[in-house]
C-alpha positions in Angstrom: 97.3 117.9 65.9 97.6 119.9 69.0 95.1 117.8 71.1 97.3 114.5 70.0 100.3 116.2 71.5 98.3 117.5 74.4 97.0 114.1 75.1 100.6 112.9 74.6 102.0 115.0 77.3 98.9 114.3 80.0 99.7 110.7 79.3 103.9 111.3 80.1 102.6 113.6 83.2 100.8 111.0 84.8 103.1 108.3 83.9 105.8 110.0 86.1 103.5 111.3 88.7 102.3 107.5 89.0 106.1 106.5 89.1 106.7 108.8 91.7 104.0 108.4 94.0 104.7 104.3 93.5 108.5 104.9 94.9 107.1 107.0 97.8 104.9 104.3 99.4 107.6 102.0 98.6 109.9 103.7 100.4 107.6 104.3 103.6 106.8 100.4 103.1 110.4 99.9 103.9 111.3 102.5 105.9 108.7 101.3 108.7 109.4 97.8 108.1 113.2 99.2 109.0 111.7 101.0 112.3 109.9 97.8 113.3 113.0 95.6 113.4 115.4 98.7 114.8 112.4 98.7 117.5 112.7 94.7 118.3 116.3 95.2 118.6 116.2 97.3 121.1 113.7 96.2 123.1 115.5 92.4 123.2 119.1 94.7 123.0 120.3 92.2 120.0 120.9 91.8 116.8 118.3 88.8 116.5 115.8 90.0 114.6 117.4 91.5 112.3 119.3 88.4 111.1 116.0 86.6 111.5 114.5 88.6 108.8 117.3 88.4 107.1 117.2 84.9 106.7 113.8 84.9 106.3 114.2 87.4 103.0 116.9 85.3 101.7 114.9 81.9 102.3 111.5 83.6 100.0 114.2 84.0 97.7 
């Protein structure tokens, strides 16, 4: 019985370290997509790319 529960809570460990760690790269996925575009704005000093992504995201939709 106690090597079920053991097994039970090694499963629910990684489960949430695995969550975790998946919303971490996520978020640095983003983050430099973000620094790309802030970069390409102010290197062109508009707002252009940014609503050219935009549009782009919304058309994949």
């Amino acid at each position: 019985m106690v090597e079920i529960t053991s097994y039970i809570l090694i499963g629910i460990t990684c489960f949430c370290f695995g969550l975790i760690v998946s919303i971490q790269i996520a978020h640095i996925n983003y983050c430099r997509k973000l620094v790309q575009l802030v970069r390409r704005s102010v290197s062109t000093k508009t707002i252009a790319p940014v609503l050219a992504e935009y549009e782009a995201m919304k058309a994949k939709k």
